[in-house]
C-alpha positions in Angstrom: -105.6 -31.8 19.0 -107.3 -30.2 22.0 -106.5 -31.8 25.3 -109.4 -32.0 28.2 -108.8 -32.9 31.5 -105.4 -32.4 31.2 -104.4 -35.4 29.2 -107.9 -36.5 27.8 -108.8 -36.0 23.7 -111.1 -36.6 21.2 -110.4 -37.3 17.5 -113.0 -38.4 15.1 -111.5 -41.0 12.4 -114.0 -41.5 10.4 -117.7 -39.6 8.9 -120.0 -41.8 6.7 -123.1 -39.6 5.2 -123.6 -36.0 4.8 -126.9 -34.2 5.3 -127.3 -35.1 1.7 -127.6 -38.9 2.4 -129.5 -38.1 5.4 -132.0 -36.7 3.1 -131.8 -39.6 0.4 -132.3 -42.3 2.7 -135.5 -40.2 3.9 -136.6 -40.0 -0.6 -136.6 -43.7 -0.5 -139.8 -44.0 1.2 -141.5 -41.3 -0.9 -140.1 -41.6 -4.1 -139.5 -38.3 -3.9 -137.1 -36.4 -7.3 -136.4 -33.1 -5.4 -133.0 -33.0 -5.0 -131.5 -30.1 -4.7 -129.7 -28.5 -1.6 -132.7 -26.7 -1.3 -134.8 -29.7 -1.3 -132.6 -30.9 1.1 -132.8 -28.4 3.9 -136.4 -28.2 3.7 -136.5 -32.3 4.1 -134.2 -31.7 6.8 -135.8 -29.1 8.6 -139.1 -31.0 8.2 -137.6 -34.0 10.0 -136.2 -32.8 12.8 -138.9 -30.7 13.6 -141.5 -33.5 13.4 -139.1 -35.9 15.2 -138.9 -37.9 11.9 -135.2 -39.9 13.5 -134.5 -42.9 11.2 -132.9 -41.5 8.8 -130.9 -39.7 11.0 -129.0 -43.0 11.3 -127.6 -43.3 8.1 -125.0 -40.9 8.3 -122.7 -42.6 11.5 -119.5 -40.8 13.3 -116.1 -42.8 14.6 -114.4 -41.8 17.5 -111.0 -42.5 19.4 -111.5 -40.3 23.2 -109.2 -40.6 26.2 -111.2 -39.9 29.3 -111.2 -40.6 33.1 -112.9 -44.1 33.8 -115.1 -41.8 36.4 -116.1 -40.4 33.1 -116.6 -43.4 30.9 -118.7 -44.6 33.4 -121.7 -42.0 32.4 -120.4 -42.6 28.7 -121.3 -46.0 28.4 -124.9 -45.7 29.6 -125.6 -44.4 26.6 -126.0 -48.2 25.0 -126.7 -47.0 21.3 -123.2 -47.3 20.2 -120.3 -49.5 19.7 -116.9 -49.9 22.1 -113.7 -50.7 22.2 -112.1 -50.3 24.9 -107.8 -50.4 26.4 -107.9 -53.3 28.4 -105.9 -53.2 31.2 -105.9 -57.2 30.9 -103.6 -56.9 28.3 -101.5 -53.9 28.9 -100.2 -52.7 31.5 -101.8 -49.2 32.0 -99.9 -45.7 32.2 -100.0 -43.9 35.7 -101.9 -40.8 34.0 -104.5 -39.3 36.4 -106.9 -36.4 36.2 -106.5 -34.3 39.3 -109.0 -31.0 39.2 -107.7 -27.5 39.4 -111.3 -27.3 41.4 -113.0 -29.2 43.5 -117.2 -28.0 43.6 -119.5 -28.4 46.2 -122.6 -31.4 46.7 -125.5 -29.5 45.2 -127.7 -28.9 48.1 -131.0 -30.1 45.9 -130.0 -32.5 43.4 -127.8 -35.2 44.4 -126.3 -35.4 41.0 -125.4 -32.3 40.6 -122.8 -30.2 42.0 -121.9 -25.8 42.2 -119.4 -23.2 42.9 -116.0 -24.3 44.2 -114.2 -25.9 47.2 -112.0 -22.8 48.7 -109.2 -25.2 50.1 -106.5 -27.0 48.6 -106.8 -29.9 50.7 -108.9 -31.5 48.1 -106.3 -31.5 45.4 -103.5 -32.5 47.7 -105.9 -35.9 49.1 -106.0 -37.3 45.5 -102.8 -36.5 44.5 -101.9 -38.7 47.5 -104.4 -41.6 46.8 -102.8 -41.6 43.0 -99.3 -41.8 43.9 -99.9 -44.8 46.6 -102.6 -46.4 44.2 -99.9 -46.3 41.4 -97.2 -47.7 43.5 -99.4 -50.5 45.3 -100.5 -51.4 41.7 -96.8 -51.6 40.2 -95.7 -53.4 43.7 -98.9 -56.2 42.8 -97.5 -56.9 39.5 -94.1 -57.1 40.3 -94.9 -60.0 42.8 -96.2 -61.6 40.2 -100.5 -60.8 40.4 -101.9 -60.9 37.1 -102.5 -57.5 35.5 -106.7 -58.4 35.4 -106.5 -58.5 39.1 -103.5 -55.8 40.2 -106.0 -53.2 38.3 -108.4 -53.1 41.2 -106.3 -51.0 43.1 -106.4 -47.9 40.8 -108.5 -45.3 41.3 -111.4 -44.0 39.0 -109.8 -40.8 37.7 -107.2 -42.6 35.4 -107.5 -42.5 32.1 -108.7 -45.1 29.8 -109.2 -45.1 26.0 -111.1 -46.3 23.5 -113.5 -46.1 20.2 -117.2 -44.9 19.9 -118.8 -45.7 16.6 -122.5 -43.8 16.5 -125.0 -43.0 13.8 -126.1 -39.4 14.0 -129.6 -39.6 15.7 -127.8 -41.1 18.7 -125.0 -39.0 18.7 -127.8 -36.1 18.6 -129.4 -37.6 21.8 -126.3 -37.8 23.4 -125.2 -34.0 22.8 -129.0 -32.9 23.8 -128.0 -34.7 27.4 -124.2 -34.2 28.3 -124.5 -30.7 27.1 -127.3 -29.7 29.2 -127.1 -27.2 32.3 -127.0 -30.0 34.8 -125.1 -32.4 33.0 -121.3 -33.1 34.6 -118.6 -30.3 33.7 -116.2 -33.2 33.3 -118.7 -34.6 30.6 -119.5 -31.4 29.3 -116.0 -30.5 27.8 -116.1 -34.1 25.7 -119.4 -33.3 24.7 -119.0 -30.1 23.4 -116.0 -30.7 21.1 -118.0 -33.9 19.7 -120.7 -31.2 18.6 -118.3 -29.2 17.1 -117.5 -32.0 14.9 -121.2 -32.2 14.1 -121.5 -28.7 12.9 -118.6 -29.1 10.8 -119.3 -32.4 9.3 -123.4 -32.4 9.0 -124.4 -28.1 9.3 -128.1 -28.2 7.9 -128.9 -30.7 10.5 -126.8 -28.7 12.9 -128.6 -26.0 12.6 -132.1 -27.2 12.8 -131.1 -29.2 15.9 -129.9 -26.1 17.7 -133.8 -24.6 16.7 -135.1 -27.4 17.8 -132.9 -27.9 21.3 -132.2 -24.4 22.1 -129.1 -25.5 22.8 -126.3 -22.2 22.3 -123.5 -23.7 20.4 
């Protein structure tokens, strides 16, 4: 298992559909009998270059990923999906923060989007110190008795949380064609592109006709 962020992951539990099914649930409609692999990659190709995207949805991916809630935050805007999430309700939560080897710089023409690199180390040593006295003001809340719902406000937005992401593949598509664009967030970016390795192994006609289709340089 590859580890992001330094302690962040992604594991994907369970695959229903192939391209095959992809391509069955598209023969419904027609009544189609051409069903070789052959048949299939052309029907694929066809789709996805025409923007044919229900069937795409038959075929779904399951996911278990540990981010930083900074980064779950752009995650679940993308509402096509199901979640569950660690609450921090129930369980008290681990003191695991992601801290950047790098800090970047504001981009100077997009506000959402960021370049180069920070040449200090003040950066790095600031957040360290707002973890350490987050963590401890959080552990002092709950041992004077505040409820764990409400001692979690102190913490800061790079600790991690966990949870599951169940989407069908034309979603998941969508998803891959924004996080893994030029100005989509590094932080995002790393997720992203281990998620579309999983696609590529797990669906590769449609793979391959999304990377014509995208441009997108796997």
């Amino acid at each position: 298992m590859v580890k992001f962020l330094n302690k962040g992951f992604v594991k994907c539990l369970d695959v229903m559909g192939t391209d095959h099914t992809i391509a069955e649930s598209a023969r419904v409609s027609t009544g189609s009998n051409k069903k070789t692999p052959e048949d299939d990659e052309k029907l694929i190709k066809y789709m996805i270059e025409h923007k044919h995207t229900s069937p795409f949805e038959f075929a779904e991916l399951t996911f278990h990923i540990k981010v930083p809630i900074f980064v779950m935050r752009q995650w679940v805007r993308h509402r096509t999906a199901n979640i569950s999430e660690i609450s921090g309700r129930y369980q008290k939560l681990k003191p695991e923060f992601y801290v950047p080897k790098t800090f970047r710089l504001q981009g100077e023409t997009n506000r959402q989007s960021s370049y180069g690199e920070v040449n200090s180390p003040s950066p790095k040593i600031i957040v360290e110190k707002a973890c350490v006295c987050a963590w401890e003001d959080y552990e002092e809340l709950l041992a004077i008795g505040v409820c764990r719902e409400q001692a979690r406000m102190v913490l800061p937005l790079n600790i991690f949380t966990e949870f599951y992401w169940k989407i069908d593949l034309h979603n998941l598509l969508h998803f891959l064609e924004l996080r893994l664009a030029p100005e989509a967030q590094e932080e995002m970016k790393v997720y992203a592109r281990d998620i579309e390795r999983f696609v590529r192994n797990q669906f590769p006609i449609t793979h391959k006709y999304w990377l014509y289709r995208t441009g997108y340089k796997a």
